[in-house]
C-alpha positions in Angstrom: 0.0 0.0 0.0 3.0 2.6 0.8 4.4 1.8 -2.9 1.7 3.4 -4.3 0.2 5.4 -1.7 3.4 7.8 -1.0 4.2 8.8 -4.5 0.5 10.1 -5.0 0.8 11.8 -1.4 4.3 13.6 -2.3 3.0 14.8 -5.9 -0.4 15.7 -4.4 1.4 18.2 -1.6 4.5 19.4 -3.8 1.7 20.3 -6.8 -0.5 22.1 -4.5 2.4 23.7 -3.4 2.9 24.4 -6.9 -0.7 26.1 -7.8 -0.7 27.8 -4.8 2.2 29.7 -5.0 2.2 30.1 -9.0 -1.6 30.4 -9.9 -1.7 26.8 -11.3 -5.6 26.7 -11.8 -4.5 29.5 -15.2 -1.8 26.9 -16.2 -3.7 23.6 -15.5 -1.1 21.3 -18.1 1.8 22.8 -15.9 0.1 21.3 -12.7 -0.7 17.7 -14.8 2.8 17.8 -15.6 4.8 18.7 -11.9 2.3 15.9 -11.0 3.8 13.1 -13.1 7.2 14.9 -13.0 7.0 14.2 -8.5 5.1 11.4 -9.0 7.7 9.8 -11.5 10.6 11.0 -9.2 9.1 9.5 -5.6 8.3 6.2 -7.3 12.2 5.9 -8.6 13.4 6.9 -5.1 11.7 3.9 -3.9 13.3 1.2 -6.0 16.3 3.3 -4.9 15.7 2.9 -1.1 15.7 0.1 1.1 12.1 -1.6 1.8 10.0 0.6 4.4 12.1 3.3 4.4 8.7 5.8 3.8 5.8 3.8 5.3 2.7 4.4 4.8 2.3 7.2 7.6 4.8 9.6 6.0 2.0 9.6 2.8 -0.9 9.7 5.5 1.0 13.0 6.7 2.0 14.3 3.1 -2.1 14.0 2.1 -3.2 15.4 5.3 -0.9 18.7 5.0 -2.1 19.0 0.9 -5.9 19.6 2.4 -5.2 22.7 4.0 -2.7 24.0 1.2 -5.9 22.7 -1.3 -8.2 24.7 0.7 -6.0 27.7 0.5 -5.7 27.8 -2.8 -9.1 27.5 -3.5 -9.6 30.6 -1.7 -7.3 32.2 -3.2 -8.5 31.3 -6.9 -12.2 32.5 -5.5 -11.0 35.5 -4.3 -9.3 36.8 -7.5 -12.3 35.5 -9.5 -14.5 37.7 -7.6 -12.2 40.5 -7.9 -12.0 40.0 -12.3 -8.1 39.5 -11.7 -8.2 36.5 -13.7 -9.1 37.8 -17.0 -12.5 36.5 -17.4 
């Protein structure tokens, strides 16, 4: 369950992260694509590393600090949308 588990939970956090802090939701094949690209780079640190050295709580931590960063961003993308700074 870790093996698949932690690389969704590291891409989920480090690409909310990503629209957060860059606007993603106005660039939404940039946020696909630093999905796969953390995605892709957690799952070959894991054949790199020995067996159970992420278990499944360090993924249980990464998805539970993407809600609020998720949250935020949403937030943020309703705020400008009510304020026409998105170019709608």
């Amino acid at each position: 369950m870790a093996s698949i588990l932690n690389p969704i939970a590291f891409a989920t956090l480090l690409t909310a992260l990503f629209v957060l802090r860059f606007r993603g939701w106005n660039r939404p094949l940039a946020v696909v694509g630093y999905f796969v690209f953390f995605a892709a780079l957690e799952i070959g640190a894991t054949r790199l590393l020995p067996p159970g050295a992420f278990g499944p709580g360090l993924g249980i931590l990464c998805l539970a600090l993407a809600v609020p960063v998720l949250i935020a961003a949403g937030f943020v993308w309703r705020q400008e949308k009510r304020q026409g700074e998105l170019g709608e």
